[in-house]
N, C-alpha and C positions, 0 to 999 in steps of 0.2 A: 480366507478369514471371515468366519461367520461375524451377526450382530453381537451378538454376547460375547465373543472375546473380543470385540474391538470397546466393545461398553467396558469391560475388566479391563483391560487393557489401557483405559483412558481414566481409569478412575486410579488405578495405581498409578500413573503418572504424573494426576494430580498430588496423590499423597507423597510421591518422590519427589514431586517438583524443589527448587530450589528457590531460596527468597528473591535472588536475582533475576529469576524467571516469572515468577511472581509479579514482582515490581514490573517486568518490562509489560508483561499481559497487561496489568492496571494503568500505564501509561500511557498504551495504544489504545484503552479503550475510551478513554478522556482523550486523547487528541482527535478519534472519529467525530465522539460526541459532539465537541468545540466544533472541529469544523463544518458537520454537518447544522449546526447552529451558526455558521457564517463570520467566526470570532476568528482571529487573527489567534488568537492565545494558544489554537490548537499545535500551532507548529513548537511553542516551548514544549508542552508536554509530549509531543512525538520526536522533538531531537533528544529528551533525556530516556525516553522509548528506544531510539534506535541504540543511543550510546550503550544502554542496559543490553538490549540483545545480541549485539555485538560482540559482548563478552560472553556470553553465552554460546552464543555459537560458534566461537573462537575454542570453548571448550569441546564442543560438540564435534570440532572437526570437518563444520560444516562451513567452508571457503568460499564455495560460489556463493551462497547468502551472503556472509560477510562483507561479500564485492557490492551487491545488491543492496544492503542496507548503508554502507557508506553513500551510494548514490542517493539514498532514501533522505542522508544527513544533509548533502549538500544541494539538495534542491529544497530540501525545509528550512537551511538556515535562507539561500535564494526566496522561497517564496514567505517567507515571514517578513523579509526586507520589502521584497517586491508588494507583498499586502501593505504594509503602513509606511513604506517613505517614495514611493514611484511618484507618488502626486499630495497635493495639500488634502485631498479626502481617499478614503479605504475605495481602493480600485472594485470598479461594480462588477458583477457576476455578468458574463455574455455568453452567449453562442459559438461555437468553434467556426472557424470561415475555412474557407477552400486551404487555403495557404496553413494553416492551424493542421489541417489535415494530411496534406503533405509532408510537415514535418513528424507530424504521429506516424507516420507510415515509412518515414528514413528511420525514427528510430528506434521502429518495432523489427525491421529489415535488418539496419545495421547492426541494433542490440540483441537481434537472436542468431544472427551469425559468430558476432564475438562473441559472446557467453557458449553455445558450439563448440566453437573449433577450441574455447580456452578450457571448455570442461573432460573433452574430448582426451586433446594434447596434453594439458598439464595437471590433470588431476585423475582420482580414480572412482570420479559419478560414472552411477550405475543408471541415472535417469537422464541424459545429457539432453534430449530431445523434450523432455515436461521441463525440466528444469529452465532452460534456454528459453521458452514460450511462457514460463508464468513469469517470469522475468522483464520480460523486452516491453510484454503488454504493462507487466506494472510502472516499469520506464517512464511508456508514453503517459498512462495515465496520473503519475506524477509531476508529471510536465504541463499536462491539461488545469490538473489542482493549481500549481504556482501560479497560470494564469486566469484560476479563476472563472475558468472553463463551464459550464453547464456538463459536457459530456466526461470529463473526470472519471467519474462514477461508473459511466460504461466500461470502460477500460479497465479500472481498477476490479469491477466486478470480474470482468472476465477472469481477470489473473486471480481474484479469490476462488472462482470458482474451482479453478483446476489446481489451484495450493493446495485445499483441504484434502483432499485424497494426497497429495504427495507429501504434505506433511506428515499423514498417517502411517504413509509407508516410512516416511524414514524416524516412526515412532516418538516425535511431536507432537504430542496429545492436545500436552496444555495450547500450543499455539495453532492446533489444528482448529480447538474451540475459540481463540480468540479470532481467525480468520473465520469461520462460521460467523461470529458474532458481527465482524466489519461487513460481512458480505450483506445480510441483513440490513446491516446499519446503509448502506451504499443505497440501498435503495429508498430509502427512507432521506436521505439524502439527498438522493435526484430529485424527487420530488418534491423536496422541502423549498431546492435552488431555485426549483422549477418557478414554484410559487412565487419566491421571492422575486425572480425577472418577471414574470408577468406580473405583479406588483409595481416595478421600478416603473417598465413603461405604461404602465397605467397612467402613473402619478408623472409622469414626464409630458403626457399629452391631454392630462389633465389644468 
């Protein structure tokens, strides 16, 4: 697939796109924004995000995302609680520890074995092995966000990295440019958070 059919290609997609597709692009792209801006509000606009894509891809026939975006709901409804009721103030941005690490790494292990063997055995992906890997890393890197993590971003980057090309294959246009967009966005991100910690402890030992 040359550049010019995937430019045609991505432009009639957009023109085919559907309002529901539409809306879910426009609501992932305000829950990046929010939370790379450190707002708790981001997780309302990415649970009415995921609910939209959901159905979407429920059309599309595409099951293993589906699986992947329900996790995506229930670690957003998890970390919008965990942002504003864990403590009397908005829990601070830290550093990932050993231990933090450890569990990125069971549930990049364990979440790219089941997604595997379930895409393998009970479905008919033609991609089981990219599929399984941009998945497992968005997992962890979900799990890192909830907590507020500094390294989120990494993780979540990697899995953008290797969506965009598979979203293109399975001719996902629109949403191949909104993971373009986050990927971008992630890093813009990291270093915003970044700031922000070296900030806090400024003013901590100031």
């Amino acid at each position: 697939m040359t550049s010019d059919t995937i430019f045609e290609a991505f432009i009639q997609q957009m023109q085919q796109a559907t309002i529901a597709e539409w809306l879910g692009v426009c609501f992932g792209i305000l829950q990046v924004w929010f939370s790379r801006q450190n707002k708790s509000i981001n997780y309302l606009f990415g649970i009415i995000g995921i609910i939209i894509s959901v159905y979407v891809l429920f059309h599309a026939k595409l099951y293993a995302e589906i699986l992947l975006h329900l996790y995506y709901l229930v670690m957003s409804v998890y970390g919008w609680i965990y942002w504003k009721y864990s403590s009397d103030t908005i829990v601070p941005i830290s550093r990932s520890t050993a231990r933090d690490w450890q569990i990125v790494g069971f549930i990049c292990v364990v979440g790219f074995l089941l997604f595997y063997f379930g895409l393998v055995h009970l479905t008919d992906s033609d991609v089981p092995l990219w599929d399984s890997f941009v998945s497992c890393t968005a997992w962890a890197g979900m799990w890192l966000l909830a907590k507020r993590k500094l390294e989120n971003w990494i993780l979540l980057n990697i899995s953008n990295l290797m969506a965009i090309p598979l979203l293109i294959h399975k001719g996902l246009f629109l949403y191949a440019g909104l993971t373009l967009f986050l990927f971008v966005m992630a890093f813009s991100g990291y270093f915003n958070w970044r700031r922000i910690l070296s900030d806090e402890k400024k003013y901590a030992t100031d």
